[in-house]
N, C-alpha and C positions, 0 to 999 in steps of 0.2 A: 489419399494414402497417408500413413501415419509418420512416415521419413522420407517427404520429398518437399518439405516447408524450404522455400529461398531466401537467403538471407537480405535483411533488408536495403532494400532501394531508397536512398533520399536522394534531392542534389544537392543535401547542406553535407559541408563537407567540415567536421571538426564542431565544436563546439559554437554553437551562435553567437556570431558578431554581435548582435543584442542582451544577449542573456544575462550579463552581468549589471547593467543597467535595469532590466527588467526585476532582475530579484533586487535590489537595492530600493526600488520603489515600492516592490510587495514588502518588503521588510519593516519601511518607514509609515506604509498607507494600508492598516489593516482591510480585509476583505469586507465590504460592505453589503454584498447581495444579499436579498433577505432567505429566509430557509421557509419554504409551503408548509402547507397546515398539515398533511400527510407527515411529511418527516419527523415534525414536531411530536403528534403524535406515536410515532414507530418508537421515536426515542426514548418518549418520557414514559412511555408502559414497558421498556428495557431497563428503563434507569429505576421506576419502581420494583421491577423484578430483581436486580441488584441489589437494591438499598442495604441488605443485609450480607451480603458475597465478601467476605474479605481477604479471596483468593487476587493474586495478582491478577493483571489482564493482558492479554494477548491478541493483537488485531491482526486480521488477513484481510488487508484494503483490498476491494474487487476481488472477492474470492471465487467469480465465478460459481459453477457447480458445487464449489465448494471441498472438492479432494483437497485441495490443500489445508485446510479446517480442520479435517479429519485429520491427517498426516501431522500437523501442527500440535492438536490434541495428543497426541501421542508423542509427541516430542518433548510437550511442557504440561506433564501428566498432574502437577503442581497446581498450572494457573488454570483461568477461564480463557478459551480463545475461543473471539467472538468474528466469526467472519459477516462481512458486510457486500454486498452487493446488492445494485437495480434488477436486475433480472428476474421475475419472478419465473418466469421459463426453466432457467439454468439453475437456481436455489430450489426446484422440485425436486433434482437430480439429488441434494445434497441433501435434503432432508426426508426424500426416501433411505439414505444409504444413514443418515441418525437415526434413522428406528429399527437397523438389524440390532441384532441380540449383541453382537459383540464390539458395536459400536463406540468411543469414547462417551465415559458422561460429562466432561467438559468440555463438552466443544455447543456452539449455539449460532446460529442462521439469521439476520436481521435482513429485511430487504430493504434498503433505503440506499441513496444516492450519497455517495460518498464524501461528495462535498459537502454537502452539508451534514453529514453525521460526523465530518473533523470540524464543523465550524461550530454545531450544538455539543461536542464533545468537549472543546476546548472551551467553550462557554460557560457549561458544568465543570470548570475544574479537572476532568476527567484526564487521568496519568495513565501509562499502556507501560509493561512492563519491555515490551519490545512491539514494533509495529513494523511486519511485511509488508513489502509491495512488490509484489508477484509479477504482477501485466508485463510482459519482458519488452515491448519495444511503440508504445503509442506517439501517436502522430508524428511518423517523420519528415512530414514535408516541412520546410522551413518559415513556411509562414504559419505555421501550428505550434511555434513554440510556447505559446502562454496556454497551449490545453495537456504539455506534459508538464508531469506533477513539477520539475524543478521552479519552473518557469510560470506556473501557475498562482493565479493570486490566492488560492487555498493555502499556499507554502505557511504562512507565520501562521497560522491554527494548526495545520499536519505537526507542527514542531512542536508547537505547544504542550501536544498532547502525549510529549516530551518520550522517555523510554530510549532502548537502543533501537536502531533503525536499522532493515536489513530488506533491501532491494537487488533484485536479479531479472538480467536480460541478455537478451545475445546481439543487441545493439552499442557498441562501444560508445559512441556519442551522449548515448542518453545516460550512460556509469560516469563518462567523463563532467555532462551537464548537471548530474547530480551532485559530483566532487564540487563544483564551483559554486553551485549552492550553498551548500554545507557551509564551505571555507569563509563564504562572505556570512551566515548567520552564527559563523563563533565555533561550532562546534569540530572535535576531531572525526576523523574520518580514514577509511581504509579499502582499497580496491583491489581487488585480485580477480586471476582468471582461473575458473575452480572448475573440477568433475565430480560431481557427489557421486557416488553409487546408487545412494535412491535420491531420485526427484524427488521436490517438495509438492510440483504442482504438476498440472497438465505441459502446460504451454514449456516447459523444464524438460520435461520426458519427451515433448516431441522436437524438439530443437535440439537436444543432444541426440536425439537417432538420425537427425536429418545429417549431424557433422557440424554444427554449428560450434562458435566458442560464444559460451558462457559466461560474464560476468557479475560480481557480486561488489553491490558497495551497504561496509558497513558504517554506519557510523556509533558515536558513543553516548553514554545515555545523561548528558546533559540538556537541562529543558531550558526551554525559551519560552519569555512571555508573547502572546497573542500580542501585544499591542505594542512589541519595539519596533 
């Protein structure tokens, strides 16, 4: 059913006892995992399709199916927004609904792993004029802190690739562990609890029908380098 999602269950309770040691070492120890030869590839026939685009950019990190893409394009009718997700499953969904007739022509589908499309993105130099992150509530168990994004050693590339940042979930914990990121990598920041009338994304739409509260943290569009 499309409004009976529960809200989530962790047993961490508040922001992790670890988390600000943790991002202080990602900050200091750039991410070293190498990126597969598929990625590489995804990227640079993107980045050659680009070469000449000198529209701003627009990123929907894990865009899923990709409605939020859609919804994005039409929001930032200006830039290119480029949604990224692994899923070739869920990206069918989304690039069936870019070949109706009335579809956005700026909006574009990449399937690649998102870590490593901020790590070859940030590698390339590559600026995002604003970059979403939609996934409203990943890994709550408390020993999964370093696989959400604040916590994650992807954090100094995600930044790098600098723009204003805007993430939404109906997980308080994980707007608050984002706050603490932010504040230890320099940047301003701002958190509210909001009701849009249109969703951006899926997981938006079905969380506010279930009764959920919604959080949004933005931050501001000052870059950081990959290697502080």
């Amino acid at each position: 059913m499309f409004a009976n999602s529960r809200p989530v269950d962790s047993r961490q309770d508040g922001v992790h006892g670890r988390l600000d040691a943790i991002v202080r070492r990602h900050l200091e120890h750039p991410f070293r995992r190498p990126v597969g030869e598929r990625a590489r590839a995804q990227f640079a026939a993107l980045a050659d399709a680009l070469e000449h685009d000198a529209r701003p950019r627009v990123l929907d990190a894990g865009c899923g199916t990709g409605v939020s893409t859609l919804c994005l394009a039409r929001r930032h009718p200006d830039a290119l927004v480029i949604g990224v997700d692994k899923s070739a499953h869920r990206l069918q969904t989304g690039q069936h609904a870019l070949s109706a007739a009335d579809a956005p022509a700026n909006a574009l589908l990449l399937r690649c792993d998102v870590v490593d499309f901020w790590l070859l993105a940030a590698a390339a130099g590559w600026r995002f004029a604003v970059q979403y992150l939609l996934y409203p509530n990943p890994w709550p168990k408390p020993e999964h802190v370093q696989r959400r994004w604040p916590g994650h050693p992807v954090l100094p590339a995600l930044l790098a690739c600098g723009g204003r940042l805007e993430l939404r979930t109906n997980w308080k914990t994980y707007a608050d562990e984002w706050c603490l990121a932010l504040q230890l990598a320099n940047l301003t920041w701002h958190v509210d609890c909001f009701n849009e009338p249109q969703p951006i994304s899926p997981f938006e739409s079905k969380y506010h029908a279930s009764g959920h509260l919604l959080w949004r943290v933005q931050a501001g569009s000052a870059l950081m380098s990959a290697t502080r």
